[in-house]
N, C-alpha and C positions, 0 to 999 in steps of 0.2 A: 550549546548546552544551556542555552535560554539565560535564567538567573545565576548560573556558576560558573566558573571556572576548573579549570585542573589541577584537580587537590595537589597539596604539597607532596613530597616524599619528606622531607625533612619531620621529624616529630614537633608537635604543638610543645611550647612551655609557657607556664605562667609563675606568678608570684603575687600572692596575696600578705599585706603589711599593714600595719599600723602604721596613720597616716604623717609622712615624715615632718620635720619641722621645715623644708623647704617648699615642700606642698601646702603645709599650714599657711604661708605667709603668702603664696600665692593666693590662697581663698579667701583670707579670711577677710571679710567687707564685699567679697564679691563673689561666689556660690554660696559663702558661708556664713550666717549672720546670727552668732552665738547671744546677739541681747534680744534676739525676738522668742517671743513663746514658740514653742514646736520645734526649733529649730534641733536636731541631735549632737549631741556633745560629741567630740572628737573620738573617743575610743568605744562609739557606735556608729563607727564608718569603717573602711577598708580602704586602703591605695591597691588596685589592682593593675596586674600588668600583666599582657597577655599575646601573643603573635598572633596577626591576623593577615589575611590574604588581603591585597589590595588589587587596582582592575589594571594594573601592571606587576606584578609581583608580589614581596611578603615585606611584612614592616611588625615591630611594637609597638603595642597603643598602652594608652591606658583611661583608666575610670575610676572614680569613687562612688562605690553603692555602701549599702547596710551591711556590718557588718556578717548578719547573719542570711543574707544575701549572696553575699562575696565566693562560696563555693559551688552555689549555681551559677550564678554567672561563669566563673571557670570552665564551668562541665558544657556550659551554653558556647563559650566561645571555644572550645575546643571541638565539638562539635561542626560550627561553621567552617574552622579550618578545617577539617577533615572531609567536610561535603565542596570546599573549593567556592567559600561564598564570598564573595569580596566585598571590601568594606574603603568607603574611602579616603575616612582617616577616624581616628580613635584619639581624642585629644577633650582634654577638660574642658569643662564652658567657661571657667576662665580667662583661657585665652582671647575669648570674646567677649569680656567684659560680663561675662554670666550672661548676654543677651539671648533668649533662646531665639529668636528671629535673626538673629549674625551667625549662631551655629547652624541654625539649619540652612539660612543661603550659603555658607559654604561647603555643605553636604559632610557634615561633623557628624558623627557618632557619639553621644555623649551621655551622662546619668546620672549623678546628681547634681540640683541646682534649689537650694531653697527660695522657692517661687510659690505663688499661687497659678491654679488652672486659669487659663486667659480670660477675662472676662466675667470672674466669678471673685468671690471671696475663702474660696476653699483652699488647701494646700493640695497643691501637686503631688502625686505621688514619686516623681524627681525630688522632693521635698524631703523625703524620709529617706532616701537613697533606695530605693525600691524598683524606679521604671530605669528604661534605657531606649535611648534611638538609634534606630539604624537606619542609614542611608536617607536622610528627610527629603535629600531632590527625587530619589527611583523610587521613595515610597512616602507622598506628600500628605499631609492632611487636608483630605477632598471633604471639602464643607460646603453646605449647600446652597452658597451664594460665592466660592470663593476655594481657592488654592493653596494653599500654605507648605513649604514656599514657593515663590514665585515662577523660580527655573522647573520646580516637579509638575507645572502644566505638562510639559513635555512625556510626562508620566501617567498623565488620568486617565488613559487608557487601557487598565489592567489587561486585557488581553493579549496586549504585545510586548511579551516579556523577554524583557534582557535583564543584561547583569547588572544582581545588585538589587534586583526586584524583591520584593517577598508577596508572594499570593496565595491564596487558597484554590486550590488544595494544591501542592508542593512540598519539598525537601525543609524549606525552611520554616514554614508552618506545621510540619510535624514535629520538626525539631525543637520547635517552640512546645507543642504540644507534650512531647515526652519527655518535657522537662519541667514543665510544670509553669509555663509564660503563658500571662494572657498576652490575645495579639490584640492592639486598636484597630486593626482591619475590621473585627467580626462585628465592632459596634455598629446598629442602626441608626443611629442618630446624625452622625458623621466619621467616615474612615480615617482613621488615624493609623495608617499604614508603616509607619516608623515604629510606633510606641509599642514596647514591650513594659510589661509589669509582671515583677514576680509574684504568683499566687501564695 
């Protein structure tokens, strides 16, 4: 089935909240950094929690986006359960110390992180709880000196697609499409095959 798996039978659920105080305390100094300019005040975010297929089975993850964000993402990630796309784990960048290079060598799925874009002085749009990654080893950021991360060499071959892939044209890039995601794949400049942003 190339990039998917065999959808669940069981029904998708999720749960969108206002971000608890035990999650506060996990971010705050380390996704979250409420003295800098930009950064969005607590109750413009969401704690989202959602079932997602893994490349063994099914697991709950979860994410912090915008909260005006927050009920597409839902619709997005129910979706993916329902086409059987596996993910391989769903967990805060927190638990990597917010490093986005530690989340993505462990193949984290993850979404907000107030950061700036690598190499620039801009804010990410992880920044504003807006993007999200999926799968950063099966869909690396092919740059054009360079891999990012280092195990998704194994991946820059888009044509040989397995699970957990996202390519054009496919299931998940329509999915993405009919929802209203840009994809980092379609940029010229460099593929950022992970990176979803909500439009």
């Amino acid at each position: 089935m190339g990039a998917l798996r065999t959808p669940p039978t069981a029904p998708f659920s999720s749960e969108i909240r206002a971000i608890p105080a035990a999650i506060r305390a996990r971010m705050e100094g380390v996704s979250w950094h409420g003295d800098q300019p930009g950064c969005p005040r607590w109750d413009a975010l969401a704690h989202v929690l959602v079932d997602h297929v893994t490349f063994d089975g099914t697991a709950r993850g979860e994410l912090v986006v915008a909260v005006e964000v927050a009920p597409r993402a839902v619709e997005l990630f129910r979706r993916l359960w329902q086409l059987g796309f596996p993910i391989r784990q769903l967990r805060l960048v927190d638990d990597y110390a917010a490093s986005d290079e530690a989340s993505m060598a462990a193949d984290n799925s993850s979404a907000f992180n107030f950061r700036l874009i690598a190499g620039t002085q801009l804010l990410s749009q992880h920044a504003l709880g807006r993007a999200i990654d999926l799968n950063p080893v099966e869909n690396p950021w092919r740059r054009p000196d360079r891999i990012v991360p280092e195990a998704g060499v194994a991946f820059a071959d888009r044509r040989d697609i397995r699970a957990g892939m996202i390519v054009r044209p496919g299931p998940i890039v329509a999915a993405l499409d009919e929802n209203g995601w840009e994809w980092g794949g379609d940029w010229q400049h460099a593929w950022d095959d992970h990176h979803i942003v909500c439009g």
